[in-house]
Rosetta silent file (secondary structure, phi, psi, omega in degrees, C-alpha in Angstrom):
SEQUENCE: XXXXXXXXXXXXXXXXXXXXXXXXXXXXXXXXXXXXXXXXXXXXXXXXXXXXXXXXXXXXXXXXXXXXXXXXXXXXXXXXXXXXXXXXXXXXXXXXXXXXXXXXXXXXXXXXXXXX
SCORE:     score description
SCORE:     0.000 S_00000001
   1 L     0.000  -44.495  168.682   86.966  130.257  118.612 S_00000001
   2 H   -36.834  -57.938 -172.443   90.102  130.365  116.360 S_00000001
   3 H   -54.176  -56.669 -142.112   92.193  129.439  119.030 S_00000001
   4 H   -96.464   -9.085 -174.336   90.382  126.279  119.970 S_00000001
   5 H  -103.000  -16.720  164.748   89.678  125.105  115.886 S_00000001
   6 H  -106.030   10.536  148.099   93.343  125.438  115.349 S_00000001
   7 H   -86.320  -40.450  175.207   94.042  123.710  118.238 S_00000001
   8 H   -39.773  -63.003  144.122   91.699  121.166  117.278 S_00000001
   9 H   -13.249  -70.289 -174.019   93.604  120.740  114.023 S_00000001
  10 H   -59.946  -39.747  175.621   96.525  120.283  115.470 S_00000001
  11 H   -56.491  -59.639  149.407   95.676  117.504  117.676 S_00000001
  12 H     4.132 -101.921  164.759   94.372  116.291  114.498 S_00000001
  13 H   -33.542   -7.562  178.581   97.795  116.365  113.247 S_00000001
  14 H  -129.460   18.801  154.693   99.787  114.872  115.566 S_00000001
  15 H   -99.206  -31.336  150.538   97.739  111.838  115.438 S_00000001
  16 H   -26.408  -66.593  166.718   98.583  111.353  111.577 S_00000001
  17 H   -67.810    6.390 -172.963  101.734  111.615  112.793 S_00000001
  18 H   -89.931  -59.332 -149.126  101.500  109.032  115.323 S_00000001
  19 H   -96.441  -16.238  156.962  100.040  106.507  112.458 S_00000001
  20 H   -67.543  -27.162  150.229  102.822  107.742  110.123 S_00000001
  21 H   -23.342  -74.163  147.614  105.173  106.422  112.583 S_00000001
  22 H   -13.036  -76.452 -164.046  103.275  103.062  112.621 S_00000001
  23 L    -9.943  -65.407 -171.683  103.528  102.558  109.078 S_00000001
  24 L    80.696 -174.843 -159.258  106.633   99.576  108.042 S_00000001
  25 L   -49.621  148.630 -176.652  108.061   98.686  105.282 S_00000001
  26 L  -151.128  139.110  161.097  106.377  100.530  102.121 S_00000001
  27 L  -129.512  147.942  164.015  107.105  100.596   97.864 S_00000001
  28 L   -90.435  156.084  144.392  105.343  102.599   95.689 S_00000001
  29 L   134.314 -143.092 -159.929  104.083  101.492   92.551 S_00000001
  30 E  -144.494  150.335 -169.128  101.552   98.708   91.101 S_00000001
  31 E  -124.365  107.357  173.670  101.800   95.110   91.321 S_00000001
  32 L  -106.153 -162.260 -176.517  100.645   92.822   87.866 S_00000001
  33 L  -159.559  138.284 -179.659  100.293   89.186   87.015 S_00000001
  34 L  -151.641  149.186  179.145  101.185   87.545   83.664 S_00000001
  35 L  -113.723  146.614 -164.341  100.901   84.540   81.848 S_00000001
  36 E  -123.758  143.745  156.772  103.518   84.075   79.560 S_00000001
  37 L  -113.597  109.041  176.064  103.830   81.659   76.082 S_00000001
  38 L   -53.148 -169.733 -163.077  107.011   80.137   75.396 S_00000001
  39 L   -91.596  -13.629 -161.537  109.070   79.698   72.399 S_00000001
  40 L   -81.519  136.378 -174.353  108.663   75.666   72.244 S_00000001
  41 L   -83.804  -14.779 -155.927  106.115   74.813   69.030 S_00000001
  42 L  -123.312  -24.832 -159.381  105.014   71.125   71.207 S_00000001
  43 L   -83.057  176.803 -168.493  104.761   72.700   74.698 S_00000001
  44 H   -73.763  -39.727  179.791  100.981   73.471   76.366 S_00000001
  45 H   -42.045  -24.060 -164.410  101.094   76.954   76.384 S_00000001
  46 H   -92.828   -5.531 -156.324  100.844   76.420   72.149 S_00000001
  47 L   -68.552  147.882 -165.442   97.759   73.791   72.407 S_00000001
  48 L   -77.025    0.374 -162.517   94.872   74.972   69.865 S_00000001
  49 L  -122.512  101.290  174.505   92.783   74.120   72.632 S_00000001
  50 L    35.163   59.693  158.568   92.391   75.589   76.246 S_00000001
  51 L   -76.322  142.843  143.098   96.291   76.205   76.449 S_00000001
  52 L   -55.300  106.560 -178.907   98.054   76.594   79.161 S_00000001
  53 L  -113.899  155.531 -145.934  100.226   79.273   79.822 S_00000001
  54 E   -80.368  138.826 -171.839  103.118   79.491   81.844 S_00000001
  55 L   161.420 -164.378   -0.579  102.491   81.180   85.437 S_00000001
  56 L   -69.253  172.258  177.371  101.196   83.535   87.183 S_00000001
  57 L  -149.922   75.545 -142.036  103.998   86.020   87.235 S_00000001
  58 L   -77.933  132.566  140.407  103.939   88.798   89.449 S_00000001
  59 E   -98.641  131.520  169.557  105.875   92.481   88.480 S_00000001
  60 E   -82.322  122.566 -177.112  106.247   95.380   90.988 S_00000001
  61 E  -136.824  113.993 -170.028  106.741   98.264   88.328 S_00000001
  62 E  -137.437  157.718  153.133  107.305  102.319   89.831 S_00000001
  63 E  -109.300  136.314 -179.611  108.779  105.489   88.905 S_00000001
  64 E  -131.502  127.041  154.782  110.981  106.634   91.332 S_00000001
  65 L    60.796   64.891 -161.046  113.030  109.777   91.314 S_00000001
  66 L    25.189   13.749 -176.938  112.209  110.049   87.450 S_00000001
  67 E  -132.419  113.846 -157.270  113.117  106.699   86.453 S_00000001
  68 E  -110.760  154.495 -130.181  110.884  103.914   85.954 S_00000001
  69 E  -117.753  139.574  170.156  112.072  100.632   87.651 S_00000001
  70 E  -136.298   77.142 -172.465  110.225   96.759   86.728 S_00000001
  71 E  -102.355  157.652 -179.918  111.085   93.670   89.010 S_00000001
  72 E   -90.948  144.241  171.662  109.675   89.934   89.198 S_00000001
  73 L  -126.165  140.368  164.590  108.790   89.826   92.625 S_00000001
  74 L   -46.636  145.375  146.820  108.853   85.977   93.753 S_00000001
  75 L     3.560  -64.140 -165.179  106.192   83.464   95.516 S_00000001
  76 L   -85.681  -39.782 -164.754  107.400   83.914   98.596 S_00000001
  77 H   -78.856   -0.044 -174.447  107.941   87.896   98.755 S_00000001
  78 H   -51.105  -53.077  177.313  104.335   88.261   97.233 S_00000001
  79 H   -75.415  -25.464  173.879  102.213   89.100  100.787 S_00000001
  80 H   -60.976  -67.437 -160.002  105.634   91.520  101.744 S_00000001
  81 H   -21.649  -74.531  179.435  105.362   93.124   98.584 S_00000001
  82 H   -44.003  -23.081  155.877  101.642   93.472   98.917 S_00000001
  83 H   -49.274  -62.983  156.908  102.128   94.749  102.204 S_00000001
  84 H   -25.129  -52.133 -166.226  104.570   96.929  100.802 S_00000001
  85 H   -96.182  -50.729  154.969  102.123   98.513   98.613 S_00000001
  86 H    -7.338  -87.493 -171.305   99.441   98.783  101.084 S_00000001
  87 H   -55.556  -53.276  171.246  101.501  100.863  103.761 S_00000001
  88 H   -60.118  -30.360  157.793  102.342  103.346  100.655 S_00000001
  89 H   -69.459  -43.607 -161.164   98.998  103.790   99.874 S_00000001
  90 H   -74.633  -47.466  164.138   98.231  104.349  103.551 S_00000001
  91 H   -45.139  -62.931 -174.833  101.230  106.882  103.499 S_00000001
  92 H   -59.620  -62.622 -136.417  100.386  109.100  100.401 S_00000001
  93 H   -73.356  -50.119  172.434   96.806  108.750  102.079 S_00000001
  94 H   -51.663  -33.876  160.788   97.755  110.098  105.514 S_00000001
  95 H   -44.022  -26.456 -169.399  100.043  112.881  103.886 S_00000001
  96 H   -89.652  -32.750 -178.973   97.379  114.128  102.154 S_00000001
  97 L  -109.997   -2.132  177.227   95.466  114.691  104.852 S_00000001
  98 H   -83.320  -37.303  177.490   98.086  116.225  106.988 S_00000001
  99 H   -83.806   18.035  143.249   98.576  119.046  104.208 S_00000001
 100 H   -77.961  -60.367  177.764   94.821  119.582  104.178 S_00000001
 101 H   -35.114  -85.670 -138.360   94.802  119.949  108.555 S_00000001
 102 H   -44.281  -70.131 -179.622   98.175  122.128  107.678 S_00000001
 103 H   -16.670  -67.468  170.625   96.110  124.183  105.192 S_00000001
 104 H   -49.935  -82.896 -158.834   93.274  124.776  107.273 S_00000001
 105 H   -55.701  -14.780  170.319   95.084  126.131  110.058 S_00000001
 106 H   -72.076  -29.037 -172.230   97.176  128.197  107.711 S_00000001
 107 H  -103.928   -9.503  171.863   94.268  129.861  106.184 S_00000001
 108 L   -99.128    2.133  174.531   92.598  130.356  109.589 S_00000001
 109 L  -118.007   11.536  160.332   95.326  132.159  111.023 S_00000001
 110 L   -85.885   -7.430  178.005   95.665  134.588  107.978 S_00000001
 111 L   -88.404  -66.696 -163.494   91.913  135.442  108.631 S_00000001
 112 L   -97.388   58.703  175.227   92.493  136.192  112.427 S_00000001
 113 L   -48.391    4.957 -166.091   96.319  137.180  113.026 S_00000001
 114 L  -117.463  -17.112  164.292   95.759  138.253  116.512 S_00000001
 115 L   -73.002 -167.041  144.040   94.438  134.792  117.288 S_00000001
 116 L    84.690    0.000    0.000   96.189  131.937  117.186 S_00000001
């Protein structure tokens, strides 16, 4: 019974690794949007009324390797980026579940060493 729930596992596990394969391009971190007011006393962003402010203005902003990093990401790179952020989500999430499988089979073959 061991035998066949840690094989089961495994297969498990080497389909993760199949869809970690899969994956593309990936960033970590959070993606915001800001409207900004300039410095000009006459421009719309200042109107006392329903102003306008200048934008949107997308930042990617991570910590990487203890240091944390804040870029404009352009118009155009906006659906990579979000892609980007996606597939890193999708990563930590499949990792996560490979060290759970990993777990499991680790803790079933300290109950039954003679299996396995």
């Amino acid at each position: 019974m061991t035998t066949t729930r840690i094989r089961q596992l495994q297969e498990r596990i080497d389909r993760v690794k199949r869809e970690l394969a899969d994956i593309g391009d990936m960033t970590p971190g959070s993606l915001s949007t800001q409207y900004n007011v300039c410095g000009n006393p006459t421009c719309r962003c200042k109107a006392p009324r329903q102003a306008v402010r200048h934008g949107p203005y997308h930042q990617l902003s991570y910590t990487r390797k203890g240091k944390s990093t804040t870029r404009f990401v352009r118009k155009e790179e906006l659906r990579a980026v979000k892609q980007q952020l996606t597939n890193y989500a999708r990563f930590r999430k499949l990792v996560e579940r490979w060290i759970d499988l990993a777990m499991e089979i680790s803790q079933l073959r300290r109950r039954s060493p003679g299996e396995g």
